[in-house]
N, C-alpha and C positions, 0 to 999 in steps of 0.2 A: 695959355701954356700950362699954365695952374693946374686947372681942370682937366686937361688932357693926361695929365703926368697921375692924378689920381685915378682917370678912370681907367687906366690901363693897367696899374699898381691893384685896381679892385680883381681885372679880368685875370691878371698872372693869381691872384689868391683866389680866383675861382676858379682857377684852372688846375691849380695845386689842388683845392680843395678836392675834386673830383677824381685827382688823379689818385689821392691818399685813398678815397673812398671806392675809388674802382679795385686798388692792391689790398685794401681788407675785404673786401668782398670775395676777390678771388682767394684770399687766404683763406677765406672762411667757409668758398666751396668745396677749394682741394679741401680744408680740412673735414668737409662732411664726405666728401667723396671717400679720401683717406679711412673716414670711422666706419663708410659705409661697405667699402671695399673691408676693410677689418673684420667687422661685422662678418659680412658675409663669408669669407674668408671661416672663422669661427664657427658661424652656423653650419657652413659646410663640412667644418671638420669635426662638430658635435654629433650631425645628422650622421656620418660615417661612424662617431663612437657610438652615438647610441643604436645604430643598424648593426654595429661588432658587439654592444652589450644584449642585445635580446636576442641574438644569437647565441650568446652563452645564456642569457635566460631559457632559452629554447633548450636550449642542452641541458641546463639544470630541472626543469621541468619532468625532462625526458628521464632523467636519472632518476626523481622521485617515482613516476609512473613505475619504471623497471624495478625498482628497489622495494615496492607496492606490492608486482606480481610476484617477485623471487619470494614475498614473506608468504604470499598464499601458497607457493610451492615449499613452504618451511626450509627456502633456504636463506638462513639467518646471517651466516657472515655475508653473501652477496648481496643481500639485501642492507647489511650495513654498510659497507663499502661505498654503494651508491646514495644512499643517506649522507654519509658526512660530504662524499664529492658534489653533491645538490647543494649543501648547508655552505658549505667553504664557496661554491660558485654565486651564491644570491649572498654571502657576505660579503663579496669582493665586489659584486656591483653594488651594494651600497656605498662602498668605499669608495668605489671609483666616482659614484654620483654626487657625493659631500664633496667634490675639489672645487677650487674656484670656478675656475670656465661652466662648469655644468651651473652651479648657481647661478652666476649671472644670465645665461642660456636662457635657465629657468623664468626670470623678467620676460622674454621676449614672447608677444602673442605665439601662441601654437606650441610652440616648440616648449612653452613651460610645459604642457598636458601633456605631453611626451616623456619628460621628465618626473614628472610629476609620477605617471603610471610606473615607469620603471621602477620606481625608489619600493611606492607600496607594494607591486609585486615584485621585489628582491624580500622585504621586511614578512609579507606573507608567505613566501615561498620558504624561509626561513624556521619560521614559524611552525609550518608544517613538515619540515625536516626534523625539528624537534620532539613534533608529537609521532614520527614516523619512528623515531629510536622508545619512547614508551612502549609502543603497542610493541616493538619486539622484545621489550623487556618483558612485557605479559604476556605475550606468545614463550617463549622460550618458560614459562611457569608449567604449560600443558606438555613440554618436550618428555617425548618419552621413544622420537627413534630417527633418523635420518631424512625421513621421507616423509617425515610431516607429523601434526601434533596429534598427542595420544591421549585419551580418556584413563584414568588410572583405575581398571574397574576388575575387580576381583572378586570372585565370590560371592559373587551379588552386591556387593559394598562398592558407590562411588567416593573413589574420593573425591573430595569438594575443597579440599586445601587447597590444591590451585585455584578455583575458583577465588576463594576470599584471596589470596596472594596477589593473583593477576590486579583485581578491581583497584587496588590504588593508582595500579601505571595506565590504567584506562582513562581513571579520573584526571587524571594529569594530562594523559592526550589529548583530552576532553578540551582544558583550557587553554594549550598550544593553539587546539585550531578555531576556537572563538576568537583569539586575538589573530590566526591569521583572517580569519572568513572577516573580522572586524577592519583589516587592511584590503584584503580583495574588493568589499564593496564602496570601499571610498577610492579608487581607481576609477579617472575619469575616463570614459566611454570615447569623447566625442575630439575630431581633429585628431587622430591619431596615427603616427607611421604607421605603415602595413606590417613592420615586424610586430612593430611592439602590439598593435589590433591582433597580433597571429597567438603570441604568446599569452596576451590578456587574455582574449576568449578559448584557447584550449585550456589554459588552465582552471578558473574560475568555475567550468561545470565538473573539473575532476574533486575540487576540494568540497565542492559543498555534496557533491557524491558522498565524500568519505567522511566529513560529519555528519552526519547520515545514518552510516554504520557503522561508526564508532558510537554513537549514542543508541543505536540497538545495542550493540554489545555490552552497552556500561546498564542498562536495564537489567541484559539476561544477567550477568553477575551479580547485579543486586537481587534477583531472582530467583536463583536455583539455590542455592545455599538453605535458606528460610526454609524455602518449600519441600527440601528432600529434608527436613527438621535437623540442621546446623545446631538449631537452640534447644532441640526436645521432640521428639516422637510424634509423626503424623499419623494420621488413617486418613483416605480416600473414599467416598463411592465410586467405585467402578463401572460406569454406564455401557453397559455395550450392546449398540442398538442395530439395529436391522434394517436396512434400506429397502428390502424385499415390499415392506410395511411402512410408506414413510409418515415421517412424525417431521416435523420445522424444524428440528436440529439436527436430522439426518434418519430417523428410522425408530419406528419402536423397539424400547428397552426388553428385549427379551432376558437378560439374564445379566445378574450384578455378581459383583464382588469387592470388598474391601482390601485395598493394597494398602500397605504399612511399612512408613519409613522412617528412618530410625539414624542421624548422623549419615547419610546415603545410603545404607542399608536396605533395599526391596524386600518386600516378600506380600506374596500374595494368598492371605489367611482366609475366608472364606470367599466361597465362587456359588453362585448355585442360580436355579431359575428364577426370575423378578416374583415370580405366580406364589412362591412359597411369604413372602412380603405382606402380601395382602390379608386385609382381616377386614368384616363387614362393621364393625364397631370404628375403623380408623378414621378419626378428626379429620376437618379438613386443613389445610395447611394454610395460615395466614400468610394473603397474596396483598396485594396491588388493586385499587380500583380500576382498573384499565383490565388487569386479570381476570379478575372478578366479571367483570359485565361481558368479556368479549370470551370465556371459557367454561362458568359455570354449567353451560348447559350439555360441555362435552366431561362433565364431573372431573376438571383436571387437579382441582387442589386435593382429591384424596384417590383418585384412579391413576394408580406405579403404569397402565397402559396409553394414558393418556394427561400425564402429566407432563410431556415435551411439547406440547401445540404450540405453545409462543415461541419463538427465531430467536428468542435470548437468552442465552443459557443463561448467565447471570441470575433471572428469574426464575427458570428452572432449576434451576441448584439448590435455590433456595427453599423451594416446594420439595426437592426430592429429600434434601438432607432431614427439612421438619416430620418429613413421610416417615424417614428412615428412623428419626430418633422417638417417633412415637410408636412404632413399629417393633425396632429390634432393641429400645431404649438407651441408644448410645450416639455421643454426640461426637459427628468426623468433624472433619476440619478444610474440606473441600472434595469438589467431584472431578472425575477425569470419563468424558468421552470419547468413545472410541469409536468405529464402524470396521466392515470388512474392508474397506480401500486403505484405513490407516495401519490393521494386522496386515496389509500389504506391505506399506510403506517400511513396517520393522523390521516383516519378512526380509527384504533384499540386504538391509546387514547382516541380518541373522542368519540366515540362512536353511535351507531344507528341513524339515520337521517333520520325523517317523512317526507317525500313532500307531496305534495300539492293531486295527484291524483295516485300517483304510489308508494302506499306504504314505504314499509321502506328499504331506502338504509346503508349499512355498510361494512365493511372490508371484508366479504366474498362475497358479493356479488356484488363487486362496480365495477368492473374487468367488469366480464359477463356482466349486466346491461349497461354498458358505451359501450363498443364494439362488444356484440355482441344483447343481446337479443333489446334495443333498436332499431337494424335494422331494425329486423323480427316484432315488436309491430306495430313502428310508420310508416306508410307506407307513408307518403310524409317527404321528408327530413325537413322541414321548423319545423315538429313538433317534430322530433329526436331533432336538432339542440335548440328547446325551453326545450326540457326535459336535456341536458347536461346542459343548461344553469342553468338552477334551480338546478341539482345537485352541480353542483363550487358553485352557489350564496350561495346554504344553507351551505357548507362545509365552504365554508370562513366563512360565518355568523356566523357560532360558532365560530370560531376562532377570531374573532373580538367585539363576546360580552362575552368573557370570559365560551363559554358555553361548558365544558370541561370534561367526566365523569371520566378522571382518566389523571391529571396536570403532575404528576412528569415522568408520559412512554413519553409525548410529546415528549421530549428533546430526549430522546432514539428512538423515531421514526421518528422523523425527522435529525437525524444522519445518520439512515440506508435507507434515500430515498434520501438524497445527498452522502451517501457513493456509494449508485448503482446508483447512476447518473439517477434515477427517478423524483430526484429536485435538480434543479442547478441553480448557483448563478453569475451574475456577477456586479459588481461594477464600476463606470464609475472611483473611484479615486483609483489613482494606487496603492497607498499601501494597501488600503484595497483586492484590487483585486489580488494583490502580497500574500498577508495569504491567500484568498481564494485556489488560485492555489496550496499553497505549502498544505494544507489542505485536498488537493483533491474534494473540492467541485466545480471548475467550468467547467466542461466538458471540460476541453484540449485535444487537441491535442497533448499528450506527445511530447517531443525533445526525439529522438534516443538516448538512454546510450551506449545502442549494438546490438542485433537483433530485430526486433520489424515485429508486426502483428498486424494486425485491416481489419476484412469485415465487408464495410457497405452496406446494401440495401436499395433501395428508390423506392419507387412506380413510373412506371409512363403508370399507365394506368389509372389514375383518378378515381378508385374503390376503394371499403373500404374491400376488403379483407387478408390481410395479419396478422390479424389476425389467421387464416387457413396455414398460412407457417410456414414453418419446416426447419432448416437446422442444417447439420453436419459440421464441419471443421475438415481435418487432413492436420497437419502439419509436415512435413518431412524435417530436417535440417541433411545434412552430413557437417562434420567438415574433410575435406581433410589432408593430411599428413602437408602440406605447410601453415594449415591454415584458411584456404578460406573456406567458406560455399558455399555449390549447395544446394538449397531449393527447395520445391514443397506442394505448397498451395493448396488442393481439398476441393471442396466445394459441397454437396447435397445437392439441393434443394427441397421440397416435398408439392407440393399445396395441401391442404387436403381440400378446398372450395368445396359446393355443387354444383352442377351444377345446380339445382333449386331450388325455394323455397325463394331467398333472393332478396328483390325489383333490381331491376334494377339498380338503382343507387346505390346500393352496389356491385351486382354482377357485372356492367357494360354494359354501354349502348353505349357507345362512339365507331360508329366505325373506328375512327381513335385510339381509343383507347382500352382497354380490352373488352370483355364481357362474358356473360355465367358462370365467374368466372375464367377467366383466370390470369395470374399473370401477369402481363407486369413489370420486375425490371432492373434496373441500377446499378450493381454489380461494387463493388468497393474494389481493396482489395490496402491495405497501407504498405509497407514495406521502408525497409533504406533507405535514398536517395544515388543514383548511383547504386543500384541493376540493371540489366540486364536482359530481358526476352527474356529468350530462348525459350518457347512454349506455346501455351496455346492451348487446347482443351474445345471441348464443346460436351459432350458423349461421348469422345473416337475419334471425328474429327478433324482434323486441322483446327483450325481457327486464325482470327486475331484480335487480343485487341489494343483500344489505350492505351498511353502510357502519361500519364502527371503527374504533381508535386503540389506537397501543401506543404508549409513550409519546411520541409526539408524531406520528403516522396518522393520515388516514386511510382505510382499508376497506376496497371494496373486496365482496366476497362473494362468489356463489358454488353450487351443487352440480357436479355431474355425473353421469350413470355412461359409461363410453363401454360399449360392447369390445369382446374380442375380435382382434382386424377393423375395428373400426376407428374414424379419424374424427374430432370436432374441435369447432372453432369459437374460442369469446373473445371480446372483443370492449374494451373500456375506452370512455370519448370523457375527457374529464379537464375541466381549466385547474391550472396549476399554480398553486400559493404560490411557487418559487417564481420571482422575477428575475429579468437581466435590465438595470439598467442602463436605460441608452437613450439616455437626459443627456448622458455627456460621449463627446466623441468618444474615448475606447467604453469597451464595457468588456463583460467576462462570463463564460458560462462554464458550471459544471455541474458533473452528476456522478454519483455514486451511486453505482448497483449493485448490489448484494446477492451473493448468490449461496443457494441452498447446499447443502451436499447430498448429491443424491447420485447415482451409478451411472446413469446415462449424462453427461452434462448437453445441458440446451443449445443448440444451435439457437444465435442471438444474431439482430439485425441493429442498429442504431439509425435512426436519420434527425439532423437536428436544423432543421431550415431558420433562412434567418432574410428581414427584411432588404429589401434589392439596395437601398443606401448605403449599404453596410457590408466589409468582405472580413473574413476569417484570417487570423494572423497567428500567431503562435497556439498550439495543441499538442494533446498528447499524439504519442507518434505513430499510435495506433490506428490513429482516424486519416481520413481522409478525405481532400475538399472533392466536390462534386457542385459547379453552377453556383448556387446561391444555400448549398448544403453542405454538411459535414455528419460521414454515415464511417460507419464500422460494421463487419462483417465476420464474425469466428463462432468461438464457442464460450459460456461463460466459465471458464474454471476454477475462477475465485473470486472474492471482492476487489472489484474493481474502478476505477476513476476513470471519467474523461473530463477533459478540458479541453477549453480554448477560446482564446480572445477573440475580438470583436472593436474595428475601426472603422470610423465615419470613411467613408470613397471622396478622395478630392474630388471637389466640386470646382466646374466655371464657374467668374465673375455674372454671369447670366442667371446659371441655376442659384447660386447663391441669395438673389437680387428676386426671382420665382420662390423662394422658399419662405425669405423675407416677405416678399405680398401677399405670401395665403396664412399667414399669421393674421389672428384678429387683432385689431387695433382696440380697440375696446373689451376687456375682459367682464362680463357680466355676471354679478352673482348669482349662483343656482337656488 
């Protein structure tokens, strides 16, 4: 009876036991159900705030864009407006993002990197509303009329006050947007709503756009000041060359002059033919070994005709200015080139220009007029040579007594005649000449990044026809399995010159030299230094090119005699120092090509083939994929870049497992 009364006494306290344990269980379902229903609840209603917050991101975004354009149409108040309503909208989602709910939010997989992006781009968008009110501070320093900023130029005198003014609110722009672009890139990418993926990626390429051109701009004002002598009186050599005749930096120097400036002050003090320059006693000008080996034999360190052959001004500046100061015994302070495409360029500000006996010279017609029609007018050179001179004197002339039909395109077109290296600058003091470079205005010689390309041609039959040449470039880059580039440079050349009808000394009279309108050139093509030339043809012949160096180039080179109406073809087959490698799944190509300035711009082909493993992923937007290639097609207008990556092709578990067995197992030394 004992035992019965216990063992039943044990089963009601097993049975109790089970029951407690079944009621905290279930409390402790509902209660996870509860947290989890909470939870989700929350997350639902964060995912809703933060889908209403990047929409107001999205609109603040949008404001700064607007607020952007309205400054480039110099309207200043609307453009503030939209400023502070950007800055007040990415304050107030930081605000909203600091509150409790979104922190905690923030803990949860996913949805923190949601949060996460939002905060930094409120913090950079911020950021860049800030430096968006500097630049107006320094825009509103050039205000000088309703409809946009004004050069303050009178009498040949810039003023340059604004300049030195503006440069502190730029500097300061400068470091709003480092600290924002320093927020933009720690915004994580990945697991992202679609808004907030919407407003991350359109913003992120508008800002690093505009630090970009804010750091152009904070160069040119560190720039122009110095150089129009802010500190003290400049003088210039005056280059003004001839494309008719080319020379590697655009044309031979037919005729100089020294410009002088003075606190912005212009004026243009002597002008006269290069020919009066010369003296048979003149030293030669201490160059560069690379100068030296690859130019002595065209006498450029003491021939004012032939002192342009090398593509770098830089270098050539430096040979002209020593020419000049043993020549006319005075030391400038830097050279400015010029060609008939850039007295274009100034023309369309300037507007229309009467001379004396030959009508009216302007932007459409400065071109012709200067290279060609003057040939066929003036039939003794002595009076060609007076008629370009009167064209530069008059062209300077306005420019130095202020006489200017439209002030504010100036600034805009003498941009685009140092952007295409139709006017180039160089500076004898180094930091100035350090912004120019980084700038792109002084004809360099690029340094190699990675693949690089530049043909130069230079007359050397002592004629003025190349104006009349034509040529095409294709450029064929294979990207080998291992790497290594095998390249092949073809170049079409096409004389289109008359065979009559153009004095002599245009078409050519020199029988050691051109005539009849033949082309006599010195083909020059520039690529990596330590490339290898494997073949060169000349129509399909085997021939032989020499082989020499210029800074860090190698440079194959040869001779052609190209009749009038007639077409020829060379042709370079060369392995290419520049690798891609593609050891690791992505890799990266690029090339910089450089182009000369010269009247006809080339019709240019690109092809850059790449191993069947591997497909093309981000490029410049230029290019274009084709199969297992990436090719461009236009014209070369200026220096230019291509790019574009390169990623392994997912591979099957099979191929993967094939690629692994034809691996040696054993690596033997060579």
């Amino acid at each position: 009876m004992f035992k019965k009364t216990r063992a039943s006494h044990r089963q009601r306290k097993s049975v109790l036991k089970k029951s407690r344990l079944k009621k905290k269980l279930r409390a402790r379902v509902v209660t996870v159900i509860t947290c989890l229903l909470a939870l989700l609840s929350i997350t639902a209603l964060a995912i809703r705030d933060l889908n209403t917050l990047s929409g107001d991101l999205l609109e603040a975004k949008d404001m700064l864009t607007k607020s952007y354009q309205q400054a480039q149409q110099f309207d200043i108040k609307g453009a503030r407006r939209n400023l502070d309503g950007a800055e007040r909208k990415f304050i107030d989602a930081r605000r909203v993002l600091s509150q409790p709910v979104f922190r905690s939010i923030a803990l949860v997989p996913l949805l923190g990197n949601n949060i996460d992006a939002a905060e930094k781009l409120s913090a950079s968008g911020a950021e860049a509303a800030r430096a968006g009110h500097n630049l107006l501070d320094a825009a509103e320093k050039f205000s000088g009329s309703e409809k946009g900023p004004s050069l303050k130029y009178a009498g040949g005198k810039l003023d340059i006050g604004p300049f030195i003014e503006a440069s502190p609110h730029i500097k300061e722009a400068r470091v709003h947007l480092l600290m924002s672009l320093a927020e933009e890139q720690n915004i994580p990418r990945r697991f992202l709503l679609p808004q907030i993926r919407k407003s991350t990626s359109e913003y992120s390429g508008k800002i690093t756009k505009l630090k970009s051109a804010v750091d152009k701009v904070d160069k040119i004002l560190d720039m122009v000041p110095p150089f129009l002598g802010a500190s003290g009186k400049r003088s210039y050599f005056l280059a003004v060359q001839n494309n008719a005749e080319l020379r590697a930096t655009g044309g031979l120097i037919g005729n100089y002059g020294i410009i002088e400036v003075d606190n912005g002050k212009l004026s243009l003090g002597i002008f006269d033919q290069i020919h009066v320059l010369e003296r048979a006693d003149l030293p030669a000008a201490k160059v560069t070994e690379d100068f030296h080996s690859r130019y002595d034999k065209f006498g450029s360190g003491n021939d004012w005709l032939n002192a342009n052959m090398s593509p770098d001004l830089p270098t050539v500046s430096n040979v002209l200015l020593q020419l000049y100061k043993s020549s006319a015994g005075q030391r400038l302070d830097g050279v400015i080139a010029i060609d008939p495409v850039g007295l274009k360029y100034l023309l369309e500000a300037i507007g229309p220009i009467k001379l004396d006996d030959s009508g009216v010279i302007d932007a459409n017609n400065i071109v012709d007029w200067t290279l060609v029609d003057a040939y066929k007018i003036y039939g003794k050179q002595s009076e060609r040579k007076d008629f370009l001179k009167e064209v530069a004197v008059s062209v300077w002339g306005h420019i130095a007594s202020g006489d200017i039909q439209n002030l504010p395109l100036l600034a805009t077109k003498v941009t685009e005649a140092l952007s295409n290296k139709h006017l180039m600058l160089f500076s004898s003091d180094a930091a100035e000449e350090g912004i120019i470079k980084e700038l792109g205005y002084a004809g360099t010689l690029d340094r190699t990044k990675g693949d690089y390309l530049q043909v130069i041609t230079q007359n050397q039959g002592g004629n003025k026809i190349d104006i009349y040449l034509e040529q095409s470039i294709d450029y064929n880059a294979t990207i080998r399995p291992d790497g290594t580039i095998l390249s092949v440079a073809t170049i079409t050349f096409e004389n289109k010159a008359p065979k009559q009808g153009l004095p002599v000394y245009v078409s050519g009279g020199n029988m050691s030299g051109a005539k009849d309108g033949q082309n006599n050139s010195y083909i020059s093509v520039y690529v990596p230094g330590g490339s290898g030339l494997l073949s060169y043809t000349h129509d399909g012949q085997i021939g032989k090119a020499e082989v020499g160096r210029e800074r860090d180039k190698t440079i194959f080179s040869c001779y052609l005699k190209i009749p009038a109406g007639e077409k020829q073809v060379v042709s370079f087959t060369y392995t290419n120092s520049s690798q891609v490698p593609l050891i690791k799944s992505k890799a990266y190509y690029l090339l910089d090509w450089q182009a000369q300035p010269v009247i006809n711009k080339p019709r240019v082909s690109l092809r850059v083939s790449y191993p069947k493993d591997y497909e093309a992923g981000s490029h410049s937007s230029s290019l274009v994929k084709q199969g297992n290639a990436i090719i461009n097609n236009g014209t070369l207008q200026k220096d230019s870049v291509f790019y574009f990556g390169l990623r392994e092709k997912s591979r099957s578990r099979l191929d993967n497992f094939k690629k692994w067995l034809s691996k040696p197992l054993i690596h033997l030394p060579k």
